[in-house]
TIDO-421975 format. One record per atom (N, C-alpha, C): x, y, z. Coordinates in steps of 0.05 Angstrom, whole numbers, padded with zeros to 5 digits, always signed. Example, Ala and Ser with C-alpha at 12.3 -4.5 7.8 and 13.67 -1.06 7.14 Angstrom:
+00264-00114+00156+00246-00090+00156+00264-00066+00156+00257-00045+00142+00273-00021+00143+00258+00001+00157
This chain:
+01266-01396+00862+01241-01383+00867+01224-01385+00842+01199-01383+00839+01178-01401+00829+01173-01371+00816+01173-01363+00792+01162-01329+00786+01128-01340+00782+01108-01324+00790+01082-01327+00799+01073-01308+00777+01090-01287+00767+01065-01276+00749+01061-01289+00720+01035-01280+00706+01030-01297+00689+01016-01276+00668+01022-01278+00642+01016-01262+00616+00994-01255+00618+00995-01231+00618+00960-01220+00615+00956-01215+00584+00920-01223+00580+00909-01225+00548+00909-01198+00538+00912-01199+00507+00922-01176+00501+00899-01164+00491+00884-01167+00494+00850-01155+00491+00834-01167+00514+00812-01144+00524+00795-01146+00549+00776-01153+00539+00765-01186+00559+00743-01188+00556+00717-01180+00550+00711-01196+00533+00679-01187+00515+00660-01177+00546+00642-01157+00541+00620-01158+00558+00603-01177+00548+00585-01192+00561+00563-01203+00559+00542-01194+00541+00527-01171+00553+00505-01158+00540+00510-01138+00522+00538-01128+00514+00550-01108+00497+00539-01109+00469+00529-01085+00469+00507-01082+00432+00536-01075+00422+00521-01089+00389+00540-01089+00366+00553-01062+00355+00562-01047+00349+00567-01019+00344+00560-01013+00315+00532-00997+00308+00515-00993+00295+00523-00969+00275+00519-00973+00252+00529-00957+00235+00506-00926+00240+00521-00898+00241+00505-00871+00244+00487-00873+00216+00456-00869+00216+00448-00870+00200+00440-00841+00194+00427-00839+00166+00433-00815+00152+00421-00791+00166+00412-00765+00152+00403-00748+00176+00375-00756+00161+00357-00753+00178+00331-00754+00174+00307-00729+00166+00297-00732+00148+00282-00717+00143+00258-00705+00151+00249-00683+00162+00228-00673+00169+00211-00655+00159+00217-00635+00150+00198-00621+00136+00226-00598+00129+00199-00575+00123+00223-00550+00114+00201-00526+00130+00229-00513+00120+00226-00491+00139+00208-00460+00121+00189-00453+00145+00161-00440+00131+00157-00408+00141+00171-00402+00157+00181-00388+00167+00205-00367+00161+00208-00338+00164+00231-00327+00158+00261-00337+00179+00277-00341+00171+00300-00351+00185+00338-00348+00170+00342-00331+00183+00371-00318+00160+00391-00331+00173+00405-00353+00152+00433-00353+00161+00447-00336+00174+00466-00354+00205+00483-00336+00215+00510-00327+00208+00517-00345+00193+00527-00330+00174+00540-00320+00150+00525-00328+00133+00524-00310+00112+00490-00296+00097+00472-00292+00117+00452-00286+00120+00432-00293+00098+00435-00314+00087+00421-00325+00062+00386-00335+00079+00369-00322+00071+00345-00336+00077+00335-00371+00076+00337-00372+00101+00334-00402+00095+00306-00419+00097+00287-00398+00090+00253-00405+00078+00248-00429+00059+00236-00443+00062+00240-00464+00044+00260-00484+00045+00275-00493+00055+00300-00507+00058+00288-00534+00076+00306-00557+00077+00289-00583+00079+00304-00573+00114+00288-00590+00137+00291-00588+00159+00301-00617+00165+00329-00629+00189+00335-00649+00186+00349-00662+00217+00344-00684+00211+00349-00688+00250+00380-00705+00242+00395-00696+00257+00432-00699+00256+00434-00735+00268+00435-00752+00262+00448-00779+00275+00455-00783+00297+00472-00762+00305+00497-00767+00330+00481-00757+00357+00464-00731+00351+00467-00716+00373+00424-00712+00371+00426-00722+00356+00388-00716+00347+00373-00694+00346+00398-00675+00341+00383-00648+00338+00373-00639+00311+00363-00620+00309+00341-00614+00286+00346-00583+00278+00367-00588+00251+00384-00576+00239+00384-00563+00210+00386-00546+00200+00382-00540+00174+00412-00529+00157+00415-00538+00138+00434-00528+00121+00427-00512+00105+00452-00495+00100+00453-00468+00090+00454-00471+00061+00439-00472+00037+00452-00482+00012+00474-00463-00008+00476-00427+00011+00497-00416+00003+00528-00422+00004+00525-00417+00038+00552-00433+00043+00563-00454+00060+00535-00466+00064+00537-00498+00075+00539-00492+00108+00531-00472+00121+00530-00471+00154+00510-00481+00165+00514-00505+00174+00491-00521+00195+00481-00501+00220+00456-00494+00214+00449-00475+00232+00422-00497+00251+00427-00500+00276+00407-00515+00294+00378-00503+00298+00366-00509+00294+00333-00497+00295+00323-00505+00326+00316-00482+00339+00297-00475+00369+00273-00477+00362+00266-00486+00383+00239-00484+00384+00230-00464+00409+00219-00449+00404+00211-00425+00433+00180-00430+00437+00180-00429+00465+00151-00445+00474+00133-00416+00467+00105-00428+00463+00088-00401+00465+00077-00384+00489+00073-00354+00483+00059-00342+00499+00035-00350+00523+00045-00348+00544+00024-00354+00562+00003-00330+00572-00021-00339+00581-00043-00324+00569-00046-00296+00577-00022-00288+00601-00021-00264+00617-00005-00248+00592+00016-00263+00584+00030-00257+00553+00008-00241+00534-00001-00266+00525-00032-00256+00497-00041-00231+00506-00045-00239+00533-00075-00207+00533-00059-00180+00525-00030-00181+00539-00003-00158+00535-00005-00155+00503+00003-00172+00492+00003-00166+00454-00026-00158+00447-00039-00167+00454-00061-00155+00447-00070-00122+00451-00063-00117+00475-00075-00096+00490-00051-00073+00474-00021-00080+00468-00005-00071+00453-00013-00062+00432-00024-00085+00419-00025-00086+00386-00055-00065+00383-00065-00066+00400-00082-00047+00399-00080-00018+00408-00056-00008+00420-00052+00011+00427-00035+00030+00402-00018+00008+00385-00005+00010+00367-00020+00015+00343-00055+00005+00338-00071+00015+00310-00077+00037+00324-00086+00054+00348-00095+00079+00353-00071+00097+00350-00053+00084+00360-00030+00104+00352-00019+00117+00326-00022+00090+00307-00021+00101+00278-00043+00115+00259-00066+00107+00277-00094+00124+00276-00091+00152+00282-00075+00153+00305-00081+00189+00316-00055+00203+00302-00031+00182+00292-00020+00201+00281-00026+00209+00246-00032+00192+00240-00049+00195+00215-00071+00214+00217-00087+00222+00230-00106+00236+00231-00087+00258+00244-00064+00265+00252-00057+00286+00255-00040+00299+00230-00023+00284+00215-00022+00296+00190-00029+00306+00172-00060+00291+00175-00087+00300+00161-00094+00335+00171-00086+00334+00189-00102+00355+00198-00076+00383+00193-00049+00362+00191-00023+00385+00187-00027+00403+00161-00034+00381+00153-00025+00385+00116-00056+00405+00109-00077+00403+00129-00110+00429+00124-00093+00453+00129-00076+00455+00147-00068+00479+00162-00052+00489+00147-00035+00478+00124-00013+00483+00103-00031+00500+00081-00055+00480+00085-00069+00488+00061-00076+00520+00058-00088+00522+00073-00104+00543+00087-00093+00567+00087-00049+00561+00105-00038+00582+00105-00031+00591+00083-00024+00571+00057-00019+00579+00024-00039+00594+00010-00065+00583+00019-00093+00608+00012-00084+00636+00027-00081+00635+00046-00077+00663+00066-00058+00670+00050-00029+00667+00056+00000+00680+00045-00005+00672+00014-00008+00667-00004-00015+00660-00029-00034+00687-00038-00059+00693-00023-00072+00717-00039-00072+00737-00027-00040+00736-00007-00042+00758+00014-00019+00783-00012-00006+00787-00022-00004+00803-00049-00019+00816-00062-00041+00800-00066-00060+00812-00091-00092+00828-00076-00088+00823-00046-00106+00834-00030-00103+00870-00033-00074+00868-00029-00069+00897-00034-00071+00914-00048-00075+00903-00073-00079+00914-00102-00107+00918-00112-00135+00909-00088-00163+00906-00092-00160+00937-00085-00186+00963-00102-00190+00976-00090-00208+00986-00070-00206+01000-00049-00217+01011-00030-00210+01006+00000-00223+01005+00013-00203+01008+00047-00209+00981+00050-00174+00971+00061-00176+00937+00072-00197+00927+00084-00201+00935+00105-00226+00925+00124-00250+00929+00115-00256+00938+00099-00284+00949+00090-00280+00950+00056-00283+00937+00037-00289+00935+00018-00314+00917+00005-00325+00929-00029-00341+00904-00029-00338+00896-00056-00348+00873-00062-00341+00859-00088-00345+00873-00122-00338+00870-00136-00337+00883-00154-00320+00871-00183-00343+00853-00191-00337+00830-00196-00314+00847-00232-00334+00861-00247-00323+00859-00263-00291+00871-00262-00293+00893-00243-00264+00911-00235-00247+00889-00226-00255+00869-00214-00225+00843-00193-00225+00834-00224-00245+00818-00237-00233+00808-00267-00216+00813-00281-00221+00842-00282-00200+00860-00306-00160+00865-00290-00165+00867-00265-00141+00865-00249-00134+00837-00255-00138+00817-00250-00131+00794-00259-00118+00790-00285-00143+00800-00295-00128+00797-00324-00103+00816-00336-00102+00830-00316-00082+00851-00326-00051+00844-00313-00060+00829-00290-00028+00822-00267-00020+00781-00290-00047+00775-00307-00033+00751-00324-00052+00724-00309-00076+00727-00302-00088+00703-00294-00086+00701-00265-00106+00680-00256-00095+00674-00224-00070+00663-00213-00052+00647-00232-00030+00638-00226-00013+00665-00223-00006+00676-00240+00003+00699-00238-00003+00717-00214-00022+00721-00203-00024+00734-00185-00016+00721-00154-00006+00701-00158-00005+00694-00131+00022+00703-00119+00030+00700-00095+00042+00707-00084+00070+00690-00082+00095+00695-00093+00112+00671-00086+00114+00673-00066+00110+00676-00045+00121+00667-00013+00119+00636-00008+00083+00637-00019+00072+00614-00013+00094+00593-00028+00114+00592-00041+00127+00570-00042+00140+00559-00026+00152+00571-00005+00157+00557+00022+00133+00538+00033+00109+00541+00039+00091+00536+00051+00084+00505+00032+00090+00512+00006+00087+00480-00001+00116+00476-00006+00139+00475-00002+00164+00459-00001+00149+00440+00027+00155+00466+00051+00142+00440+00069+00123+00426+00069+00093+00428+00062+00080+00413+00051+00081+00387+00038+00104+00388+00026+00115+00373+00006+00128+00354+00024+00146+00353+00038+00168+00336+00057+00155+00333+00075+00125+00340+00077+00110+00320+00102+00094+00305+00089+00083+00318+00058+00071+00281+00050+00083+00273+00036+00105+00272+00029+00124+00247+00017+00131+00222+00045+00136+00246+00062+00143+00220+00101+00119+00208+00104+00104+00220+00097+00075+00209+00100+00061+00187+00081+00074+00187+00060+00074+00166+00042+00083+00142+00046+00116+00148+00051+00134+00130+00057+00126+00109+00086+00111+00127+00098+00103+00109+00130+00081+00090+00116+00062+00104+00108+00036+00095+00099+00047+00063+00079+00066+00064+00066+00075+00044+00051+00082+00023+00073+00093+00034+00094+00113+00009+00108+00092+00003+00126+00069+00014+00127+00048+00009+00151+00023-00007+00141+00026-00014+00112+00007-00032+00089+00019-00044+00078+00036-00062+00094+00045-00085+00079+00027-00104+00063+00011-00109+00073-00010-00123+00054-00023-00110+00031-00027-00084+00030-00026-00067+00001-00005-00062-00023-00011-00067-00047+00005-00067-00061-00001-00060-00092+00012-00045-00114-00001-00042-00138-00014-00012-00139-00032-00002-00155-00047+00020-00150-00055+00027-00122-00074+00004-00108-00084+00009-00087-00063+00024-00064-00032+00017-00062-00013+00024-00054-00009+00047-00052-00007+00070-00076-00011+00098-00088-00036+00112-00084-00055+00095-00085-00082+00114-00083-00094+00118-00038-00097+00092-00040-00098+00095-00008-00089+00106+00013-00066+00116+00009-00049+00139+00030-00067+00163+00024-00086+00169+00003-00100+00193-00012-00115+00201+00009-00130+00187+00026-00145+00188+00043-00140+00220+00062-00111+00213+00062-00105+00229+00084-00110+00275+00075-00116+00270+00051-00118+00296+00044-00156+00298+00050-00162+00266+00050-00199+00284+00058-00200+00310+00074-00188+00307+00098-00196+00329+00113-00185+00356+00107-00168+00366+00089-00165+00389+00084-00186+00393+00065-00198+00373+00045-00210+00391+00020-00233+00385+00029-00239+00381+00055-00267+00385+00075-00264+00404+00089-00241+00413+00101-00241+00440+00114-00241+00459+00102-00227+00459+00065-00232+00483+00058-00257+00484+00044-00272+00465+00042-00299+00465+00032-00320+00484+00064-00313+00479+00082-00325+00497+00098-00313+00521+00103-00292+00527+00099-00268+00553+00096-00295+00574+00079-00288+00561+00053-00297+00578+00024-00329+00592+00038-00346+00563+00042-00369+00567+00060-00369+00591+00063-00352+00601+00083-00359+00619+00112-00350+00642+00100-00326+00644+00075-00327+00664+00066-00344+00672+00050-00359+00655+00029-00377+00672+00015-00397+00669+00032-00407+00671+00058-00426+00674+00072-00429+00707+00082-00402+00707+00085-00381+00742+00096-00394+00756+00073-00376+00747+00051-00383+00771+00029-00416+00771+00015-00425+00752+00022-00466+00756+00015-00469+00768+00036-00455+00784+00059-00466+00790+00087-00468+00823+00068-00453+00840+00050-00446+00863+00048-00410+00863+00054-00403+00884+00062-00385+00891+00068-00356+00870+00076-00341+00870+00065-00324+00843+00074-00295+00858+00075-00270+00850+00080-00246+00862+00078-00233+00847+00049-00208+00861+00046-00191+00850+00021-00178+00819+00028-00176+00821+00044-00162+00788+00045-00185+00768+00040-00213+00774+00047-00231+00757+00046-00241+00758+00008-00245+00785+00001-00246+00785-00026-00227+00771-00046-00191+00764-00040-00174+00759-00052-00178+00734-00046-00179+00726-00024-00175+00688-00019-00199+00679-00037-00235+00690-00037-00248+00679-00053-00240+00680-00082-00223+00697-00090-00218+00701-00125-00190+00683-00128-00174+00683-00108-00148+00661-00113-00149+00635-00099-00169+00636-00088-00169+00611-00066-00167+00587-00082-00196+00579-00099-00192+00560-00108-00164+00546-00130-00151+00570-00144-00137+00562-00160-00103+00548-00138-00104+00564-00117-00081+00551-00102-00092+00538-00081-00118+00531-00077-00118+00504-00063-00116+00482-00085-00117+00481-00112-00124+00463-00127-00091+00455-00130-00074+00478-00136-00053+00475-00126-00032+00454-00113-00048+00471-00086-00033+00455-00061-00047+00427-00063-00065+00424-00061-00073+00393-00069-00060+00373-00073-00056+00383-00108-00043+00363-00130-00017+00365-00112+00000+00387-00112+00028+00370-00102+00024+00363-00070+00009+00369-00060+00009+00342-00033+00003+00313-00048-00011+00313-00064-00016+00287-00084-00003+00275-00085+00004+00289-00102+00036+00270-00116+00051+00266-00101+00065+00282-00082+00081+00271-00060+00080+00242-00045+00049+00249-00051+00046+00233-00026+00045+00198-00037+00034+00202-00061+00031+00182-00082+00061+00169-00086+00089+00181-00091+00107+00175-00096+00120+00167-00070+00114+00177-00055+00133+00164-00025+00114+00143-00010+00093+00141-00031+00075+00103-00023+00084+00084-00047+00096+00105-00067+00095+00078-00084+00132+00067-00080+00146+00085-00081+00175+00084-00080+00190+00081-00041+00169+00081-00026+00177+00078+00002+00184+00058+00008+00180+00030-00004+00190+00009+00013+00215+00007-00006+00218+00016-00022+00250+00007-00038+00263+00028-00022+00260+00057-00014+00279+00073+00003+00283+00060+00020+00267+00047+00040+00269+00039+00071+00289+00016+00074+00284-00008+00040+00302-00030+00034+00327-00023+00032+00337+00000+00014+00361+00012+00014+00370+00020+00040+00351+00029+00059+00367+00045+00085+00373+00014+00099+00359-00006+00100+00356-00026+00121+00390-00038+00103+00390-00044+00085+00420-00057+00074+00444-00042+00080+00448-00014+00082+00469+00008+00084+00471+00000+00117+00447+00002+00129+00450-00001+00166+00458-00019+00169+00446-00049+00166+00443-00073+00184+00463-00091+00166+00473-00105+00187+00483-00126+00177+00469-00156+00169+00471-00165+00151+00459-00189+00138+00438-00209+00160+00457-00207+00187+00435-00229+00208+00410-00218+00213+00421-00195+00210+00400-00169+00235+00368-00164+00220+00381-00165+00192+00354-00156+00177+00329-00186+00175+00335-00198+00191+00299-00218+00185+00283-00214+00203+00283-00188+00219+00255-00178+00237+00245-00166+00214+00257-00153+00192+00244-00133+00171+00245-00147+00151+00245-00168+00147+00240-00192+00113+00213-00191+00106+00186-00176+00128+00168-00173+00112+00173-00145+00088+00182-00129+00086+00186-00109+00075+00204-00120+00039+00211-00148+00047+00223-00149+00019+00189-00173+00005+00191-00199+00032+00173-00209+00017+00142-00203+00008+00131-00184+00018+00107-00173+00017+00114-00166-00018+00131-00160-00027+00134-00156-00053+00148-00170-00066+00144-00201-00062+00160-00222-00075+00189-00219-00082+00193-00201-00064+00228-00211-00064+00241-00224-00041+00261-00234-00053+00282-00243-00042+00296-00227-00014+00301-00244+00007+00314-00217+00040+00343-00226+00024+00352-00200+00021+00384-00203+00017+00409-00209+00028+00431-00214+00021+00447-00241+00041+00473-00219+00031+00485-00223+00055+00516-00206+00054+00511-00174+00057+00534-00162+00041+00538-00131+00031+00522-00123+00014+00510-00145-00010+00505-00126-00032+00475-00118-00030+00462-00100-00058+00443-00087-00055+00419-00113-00075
């Protein structure tokens, strides 16, 4: 019997049209990246970093120069126009909002004022002579009381120190917002511009004072009205200055609190919705645990 089978070649025929097998060339360069964008992970800001298209797969990729994690860059299409008008109509609901609550602090911190004039020369009312409701000025007799209880500081009432503790812990919050809400402010202007917010008390008590020495040129006035015009001014000047300063220090020191709270909370990925809060002040968004 004739055996019929016959050696098969030990390599398969060439294709015809078969391309040569081409060496992967390098990754290619595109630009860099201009935008906030935090490693996933080890949260290193990758701002500035060269942008690069991969050989194999042609995607468009960035390396990490902390710890070398090829992180792929998206592209997310833009807002379509039913989109826009929504951010808009938002973003505008969002300045009235910080408008009306700003103008309502404004108006907290008149009412603080006001009540520290009231409870502040509500003490030394009692010590004016003649009947509460019905007394009248007597300028050199309130002088000599004054001078005898140690000046107008002296005479005031400590109650009113409650009335500016809280005073106090609503414009320091009030600072601190004002800081995170002016990112584009920075320097003095930073400290002085949240100031604004005390116009309307030392406009209300400019019409306050008004209406009382309107009372007491009327004749006849009561002791609380005689005491607030003789202590008024010295503890609104007072309450003022430390709404001032409060308020001055929790604009100038508020974005380093808010930085500290955002590092203690968030973990390293989480924080580049809030990287304006570091770069608005030329720093660095922080990467890992530390501070």
């Amino acid at each position: 019997m004739t055996d019929r089978t016959t050696d098969k070649p030990d390599t398969a025929p060439s294709m015809p049209n078969a391309a040569p097998s081409e060496k992967p060339k390098a990754d290619e360069r595109l630009g860099v990246i201009t935008g906030v964008r935090v490693c996933a992970k080890c949260g290193f800001n990758l701002m500035g970093q060269l942008t690069l298209r991969e050989p194999i797969y042609g995607l468009i990729v960035a390396r990490c120069p902390e710890c070398g994690q090829v992180a792929p860059l998206q592209e997310y299409p833009s807002m379509g126009r039913t989109a826009k008008r929504w951010s808009t109509l938002l973003g505008s609901l969002w300045v009235l909002v910080v408008l009306g609550v700003g103008t309502g602090v404004s108006f907290a911190l008149m009412g603080l004022m006001f009540g520290s004039v009231e409870i502040g020369s509500d003490d030394f009312a009692t010590m004016l002579p003649g009947s509460y409701w019905s007394t009248t000025v007597d300028r050199a007799a309130h002088q000599e009381l004054l001078t005898d209880l140690g000046g107008p500081i002296a005479a005031i009432d400590p109650w009113v120190l409650g009335i500016w503790f809280g005073g106090a812990v609503l414009a320091v919050i009030a600072g601190i917002a004002s800081s995170v809400l002016m990112l584009g402010v920075r320097g003095v202007r930073l400290a002085l511009l949240p100031l604004v917010l005390l116009a309307v008390p030392i406009v209300g008590y400019g019409i306050r004072r008004a209406v009382v020495l309107a009372e007491i040129s009327a004749g006849s006035t009561s002791k609380s009205e005689v005491a607030e015009w003789l202590l008024g001014p010295t503890i609104s000047a007072i309450t003022l200055a430390i709404f001032g300063v409060m308020i001055m220090g929790g604009a100038t020191f508020g974005r380093a609190l808010v930085r500290g709270l955002v590092r203690v909370l968030l973990p390293a990925p989480m924080r580049a919705g809030l990287a304006p809060l570091w770069l608005t002040d030329g720093k660095k968004l922080p990467r890992g645990r530390g501070w």
